[in-house]
C-alpha atoms as an extended CHARMM CRD file, in Angstrom:
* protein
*
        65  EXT
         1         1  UNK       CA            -55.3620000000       56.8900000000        6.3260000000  PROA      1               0.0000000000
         2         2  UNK       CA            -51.5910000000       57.5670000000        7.4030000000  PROA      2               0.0000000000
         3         3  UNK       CA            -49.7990000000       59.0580000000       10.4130000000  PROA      3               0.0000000000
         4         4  UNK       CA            -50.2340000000       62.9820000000       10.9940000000  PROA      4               0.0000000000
         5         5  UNK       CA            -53.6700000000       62.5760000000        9.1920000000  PROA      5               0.0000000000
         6         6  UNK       CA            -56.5420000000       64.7240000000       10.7740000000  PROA      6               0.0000000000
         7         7  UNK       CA            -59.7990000000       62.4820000000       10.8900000000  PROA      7               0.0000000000
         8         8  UNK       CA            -62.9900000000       62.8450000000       12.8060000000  PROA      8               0.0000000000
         9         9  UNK       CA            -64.4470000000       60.3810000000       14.6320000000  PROA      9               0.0000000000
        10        10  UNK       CA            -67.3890000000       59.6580000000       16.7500000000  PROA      10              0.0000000000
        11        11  UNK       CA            -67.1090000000       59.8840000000       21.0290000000  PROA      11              0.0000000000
        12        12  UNK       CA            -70.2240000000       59.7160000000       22.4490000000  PROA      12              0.0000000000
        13        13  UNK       CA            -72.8490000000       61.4910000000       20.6550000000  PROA      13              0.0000000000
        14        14  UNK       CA            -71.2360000000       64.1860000000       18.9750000000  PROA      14              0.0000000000
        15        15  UNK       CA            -68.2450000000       64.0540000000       16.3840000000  PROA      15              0.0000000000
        16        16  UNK       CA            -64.4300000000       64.5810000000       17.6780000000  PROA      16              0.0000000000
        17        17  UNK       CA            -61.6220000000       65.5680000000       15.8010000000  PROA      17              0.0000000000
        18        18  UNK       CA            -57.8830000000       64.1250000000       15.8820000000  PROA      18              0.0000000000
        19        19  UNK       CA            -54.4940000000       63.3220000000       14.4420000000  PROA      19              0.0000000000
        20        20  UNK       CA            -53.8230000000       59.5950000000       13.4960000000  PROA      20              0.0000000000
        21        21  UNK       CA            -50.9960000000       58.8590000000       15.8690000000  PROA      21              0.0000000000
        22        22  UNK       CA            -50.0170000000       55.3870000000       14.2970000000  PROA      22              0.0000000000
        23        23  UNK       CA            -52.1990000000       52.2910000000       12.9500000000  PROA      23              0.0000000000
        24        24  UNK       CA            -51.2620000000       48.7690000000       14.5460000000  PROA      24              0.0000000000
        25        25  UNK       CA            -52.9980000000       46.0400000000       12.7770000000  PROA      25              0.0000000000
        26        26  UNK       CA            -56.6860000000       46.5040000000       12.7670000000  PROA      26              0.0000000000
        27        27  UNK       CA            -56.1620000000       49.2450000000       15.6440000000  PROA      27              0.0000000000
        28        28  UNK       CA            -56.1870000000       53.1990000000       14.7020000000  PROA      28              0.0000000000
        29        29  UNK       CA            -54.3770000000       55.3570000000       17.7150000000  PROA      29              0.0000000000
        30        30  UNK       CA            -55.9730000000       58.9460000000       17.7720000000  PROA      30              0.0000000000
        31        31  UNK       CA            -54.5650000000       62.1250000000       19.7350000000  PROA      31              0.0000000000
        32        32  UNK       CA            -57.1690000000       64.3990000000       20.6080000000  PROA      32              0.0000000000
        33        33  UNK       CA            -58.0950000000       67.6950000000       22.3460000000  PROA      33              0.0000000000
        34        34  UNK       CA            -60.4570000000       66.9250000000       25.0820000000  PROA      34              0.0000000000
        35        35  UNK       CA            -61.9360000000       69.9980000000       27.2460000000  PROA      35              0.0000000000
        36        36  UNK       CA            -60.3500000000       68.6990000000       30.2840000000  PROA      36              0.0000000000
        37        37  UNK       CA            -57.6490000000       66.2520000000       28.8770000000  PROA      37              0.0000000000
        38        38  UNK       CA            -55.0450000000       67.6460000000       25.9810000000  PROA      38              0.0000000000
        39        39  UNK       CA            -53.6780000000       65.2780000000       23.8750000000  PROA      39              0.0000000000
        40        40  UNK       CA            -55.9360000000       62.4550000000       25.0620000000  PROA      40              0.0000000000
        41        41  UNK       CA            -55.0380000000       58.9080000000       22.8470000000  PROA      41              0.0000000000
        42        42  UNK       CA            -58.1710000000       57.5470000000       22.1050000000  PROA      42              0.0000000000
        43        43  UNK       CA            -58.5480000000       53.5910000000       20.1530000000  PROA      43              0.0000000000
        44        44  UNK       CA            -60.7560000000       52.7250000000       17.4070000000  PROA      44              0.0000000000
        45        45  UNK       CA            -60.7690000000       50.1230000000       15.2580000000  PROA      45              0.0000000000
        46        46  UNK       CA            -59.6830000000       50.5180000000       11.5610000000  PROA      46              0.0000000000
        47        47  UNK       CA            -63.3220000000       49.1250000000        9.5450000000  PROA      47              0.0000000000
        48        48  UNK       CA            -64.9040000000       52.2940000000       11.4650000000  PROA      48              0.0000000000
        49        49  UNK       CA            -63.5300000000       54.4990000000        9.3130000000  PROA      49              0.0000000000
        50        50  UNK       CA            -63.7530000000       52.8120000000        6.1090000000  PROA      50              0.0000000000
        51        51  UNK       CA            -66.3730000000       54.3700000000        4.1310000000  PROA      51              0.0000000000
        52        52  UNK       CA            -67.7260000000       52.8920000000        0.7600000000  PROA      52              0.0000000000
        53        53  UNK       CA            -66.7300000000       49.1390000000        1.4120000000  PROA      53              0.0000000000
        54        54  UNK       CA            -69.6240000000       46.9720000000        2.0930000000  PROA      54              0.0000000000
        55        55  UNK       CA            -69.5620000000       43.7440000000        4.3290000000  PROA      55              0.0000000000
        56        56  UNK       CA            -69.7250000000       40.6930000000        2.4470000000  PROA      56              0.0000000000
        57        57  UNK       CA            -73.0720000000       38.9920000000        2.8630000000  PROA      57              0.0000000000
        58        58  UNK       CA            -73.3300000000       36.1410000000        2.1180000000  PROA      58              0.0000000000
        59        59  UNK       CA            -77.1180000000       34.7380000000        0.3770000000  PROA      59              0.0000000000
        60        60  UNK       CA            -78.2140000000       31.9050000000        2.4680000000  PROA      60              0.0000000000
        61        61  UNK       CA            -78.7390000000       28.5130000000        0.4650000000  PROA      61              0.0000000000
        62        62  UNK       CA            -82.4650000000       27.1850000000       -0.0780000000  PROA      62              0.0000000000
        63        63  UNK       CA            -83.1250000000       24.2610000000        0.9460000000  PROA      63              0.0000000000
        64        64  UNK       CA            -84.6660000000       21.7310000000       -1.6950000000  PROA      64              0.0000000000
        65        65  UNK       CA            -87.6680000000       20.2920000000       -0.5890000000  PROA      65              0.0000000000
């Protein structure tokens, strides 16, 4: 994912389309067309959009007995 980037993303319950303004950290800034705002910024975190990488689980140690 870089700057100028167009990316959807979920808002509410439907799916919203933008330009990646900038990333900061673990922070993704999106500009997007709203009906009643242009050029809103909206904030989403960065492991949101990540597709493909799993959390790490890890297995829980049995106990001996």
């Amino acid at each position: 994912m870089k700057p100028g980037e167009k990316i959807t993303f979920p808002f509410g319950k439907k799916q919203m389309e933008g330009t990646v303004k900038k990333i900061a950290g673990k922070t993704v800034y999106i500009v997007a067309d709203f009906p009643k705002h242009k050029g809103k910024i909206v904030k989403r975190p960065v492991f949101s959009f990540e597709k493909g990488k799993k959390k790490s689980t890890k297995a829980k140690p049995k106990k001996a007995e």
